[in-house]
N, C-alpha and C positions, 0 to 999 in steps of 0.2 A: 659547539655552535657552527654550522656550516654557512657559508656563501650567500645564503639569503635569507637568515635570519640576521638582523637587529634587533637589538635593546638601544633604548635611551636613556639615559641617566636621569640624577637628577641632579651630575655637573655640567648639565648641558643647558645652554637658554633657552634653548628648543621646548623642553621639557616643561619651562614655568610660564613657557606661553601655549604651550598646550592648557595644561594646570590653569591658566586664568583666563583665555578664550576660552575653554566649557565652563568657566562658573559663571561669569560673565553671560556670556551670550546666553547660557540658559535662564538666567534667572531674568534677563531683560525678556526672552520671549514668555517666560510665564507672567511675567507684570502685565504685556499685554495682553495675554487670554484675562487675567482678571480684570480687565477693563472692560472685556468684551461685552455690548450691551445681549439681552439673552437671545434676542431673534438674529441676531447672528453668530453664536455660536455655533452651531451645526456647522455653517459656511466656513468659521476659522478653524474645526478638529479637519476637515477634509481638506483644506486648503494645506495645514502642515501634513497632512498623508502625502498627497501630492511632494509638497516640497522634499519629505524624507525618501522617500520612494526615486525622487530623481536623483538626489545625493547617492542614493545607495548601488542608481544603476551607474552615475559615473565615477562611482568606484569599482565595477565590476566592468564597466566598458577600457577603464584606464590597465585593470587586469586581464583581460582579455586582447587589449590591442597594442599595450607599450612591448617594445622589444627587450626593455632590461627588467626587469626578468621577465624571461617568454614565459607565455601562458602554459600552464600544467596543470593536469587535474587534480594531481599532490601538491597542491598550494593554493590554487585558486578560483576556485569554489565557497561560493559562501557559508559553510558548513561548520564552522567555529560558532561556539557557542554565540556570542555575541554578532555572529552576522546572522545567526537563524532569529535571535530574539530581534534584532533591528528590522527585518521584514514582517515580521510578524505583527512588531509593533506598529507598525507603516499599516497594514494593509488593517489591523484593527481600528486606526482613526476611523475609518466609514462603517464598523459593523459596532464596537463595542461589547464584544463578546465576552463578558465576565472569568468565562476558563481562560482566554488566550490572554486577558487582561492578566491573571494571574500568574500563567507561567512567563509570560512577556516581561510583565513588572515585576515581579520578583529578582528571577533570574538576570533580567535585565540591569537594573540598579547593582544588584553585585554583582556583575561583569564588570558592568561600565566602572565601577568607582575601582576595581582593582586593574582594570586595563588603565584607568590613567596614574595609578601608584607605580604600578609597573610596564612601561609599553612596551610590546615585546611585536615587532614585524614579520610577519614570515616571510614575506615578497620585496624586500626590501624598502628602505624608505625615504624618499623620494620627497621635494615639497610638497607634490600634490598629493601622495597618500597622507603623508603627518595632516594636511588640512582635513582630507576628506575624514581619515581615525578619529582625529578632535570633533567634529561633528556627529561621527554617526555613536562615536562612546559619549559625549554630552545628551544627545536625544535620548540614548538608552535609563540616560538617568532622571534625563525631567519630564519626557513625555508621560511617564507614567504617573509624576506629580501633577503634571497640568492636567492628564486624566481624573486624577483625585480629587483635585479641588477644584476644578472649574466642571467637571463633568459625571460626578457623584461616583465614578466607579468606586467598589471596595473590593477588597478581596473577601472571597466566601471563607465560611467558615472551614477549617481543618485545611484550606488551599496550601497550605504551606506542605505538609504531607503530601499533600497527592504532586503538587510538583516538584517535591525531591523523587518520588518512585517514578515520574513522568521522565524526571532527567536520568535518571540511574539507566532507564530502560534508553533513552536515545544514547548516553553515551557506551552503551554495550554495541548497539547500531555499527555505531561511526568508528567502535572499536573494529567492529567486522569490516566495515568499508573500508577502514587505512591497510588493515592487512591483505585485502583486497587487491588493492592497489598497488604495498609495497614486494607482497609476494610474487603477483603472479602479474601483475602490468607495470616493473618496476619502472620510475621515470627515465627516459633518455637524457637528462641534463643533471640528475643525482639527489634529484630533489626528493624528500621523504614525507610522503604523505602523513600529517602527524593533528587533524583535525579532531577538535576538542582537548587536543593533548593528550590521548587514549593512546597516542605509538610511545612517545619520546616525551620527557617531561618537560616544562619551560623551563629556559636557559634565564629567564628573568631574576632579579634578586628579591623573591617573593618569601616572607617567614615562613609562610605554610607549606610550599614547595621541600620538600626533604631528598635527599639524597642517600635515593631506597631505590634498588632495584624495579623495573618494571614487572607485573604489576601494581607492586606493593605500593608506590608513590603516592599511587589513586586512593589509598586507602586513608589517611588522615586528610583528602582534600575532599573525601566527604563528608566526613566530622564537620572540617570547618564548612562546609554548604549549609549541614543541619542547623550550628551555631547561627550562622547568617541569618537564614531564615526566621529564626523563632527571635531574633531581636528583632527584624525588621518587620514581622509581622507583628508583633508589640509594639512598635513604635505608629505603626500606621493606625493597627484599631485603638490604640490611646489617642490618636488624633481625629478618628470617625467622629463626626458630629452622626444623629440620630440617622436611620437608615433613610435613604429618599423615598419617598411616595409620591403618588399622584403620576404624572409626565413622563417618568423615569422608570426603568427595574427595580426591585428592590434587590439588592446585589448581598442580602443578608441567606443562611439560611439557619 
């Protein structure tokens, strides 16, 4: 582990107040979209865009402008799996696009729930990053249920398929990008480009993380992706009430 990565425990307070600020505060903001009467709906999905959208830039302006740790493009870039699904899921509150909904909420919810089992910083962490994590990893996990239930999205059939070969293929990407990076524009401050985890494996105390040579590591953490996936897509269409008509997409196919 170098210089600017942290892990938090979970012998640390820090940790169970992360842990119950995201359960909490999500599940209060989903109580109130189900209260929402229906002619302002539309006005509350845009209105939390807006709000995630500005969390996420001041966490990208607090990266880009705090001096401890100075800003690097081996670190801090929103390029981690879960800061691509956090925008993505931002900028879909106005459009409701069914694919982005998919790879978003999918991937999303299993980010987020194992980013707070296991927190792992790469930029070090700071009170205002642990706030800004706790928020943008709680959205990851309920925006996509308030999408659900209050806004009909589903996930299409076979979705679950197409966004594990969606992600196989972005993390090939950002594998090439870190080598990119750490090869040939290596940092001046020793920082190691290691986005999605495709360089260096996480120092986090994750069961599924092994200690397997690169890049062998990657290979049982996409088992466990596929496992993820096909419960949590079971669990979602065991929850689908009838597809929406009328007003709505049908988000079936």
């Amino acid at each position: 582990m170098d210089e600017f990565t942290v892990v938090i425990t979970a012998s640390e307070p820090r940790y169970w107040m992360m842990m119950g600020g995201g359960a909490i505060g999500g599940w209060l903001v989903m109580r109130a979209f189900n209260k929402l009467p229906e002619d302002r709906q539309d006005g509350g999905l845009k209105m939390l865009g807006w709000t995630f959208i500005a969390f996420l830039g001041l966490g990208l302006g607090h990266e880009i402008f705090s001096p401890e740790p100075p800003f690097t493009l081996h670190r801090s870039l929103p390029l981690q799996l879960c800061g691509i699904n956090a925008w993505l899921l931002a900028i879909n509150c106005f459009y409701r696009n069914p694919h982005v909904f998919a790879f978003a909420g999918f991937l999303g919810i299993i980010g987020g729930f194992h980013s707070f089992m296991t927190p792992e910083f790469n930029t070090g962490a700071s009170a205002f990053s642990v706030v800004i994590y706790t928020i943008k990893h709680a959205a990851l996990i309920w925006v996509p249920i308030i999408m659900f239930r209050t806004y009909g999205l589903r996930f299409l059939k076979y979705a679950w398929l197409r966004v594990y070969a969606q992600m196989a293929v972005l993390s090939f990407v950002l594998m090439a990008i870190n080598g990119a990076l750490n090869i040939w524009w290596p940092s001046k401050i020793g920082a190691v480009a290691n986005y999605m985890f495709t360089w260096v494996a996480p120092v986090a105390d994750n069961p599924f993380i092994l200690d397997w040579a690169w890049p062998w590591y990657l290979a049982p953490l996409h088992l466990v992706l596929i496992g993820h996936l096909l419960i949590l897509n079971a669990a979602f269409r065991k929850a689908s009430p009838a597809p929406i008509e009328g007003g709505r997409l049908r988000l079936y196919e």
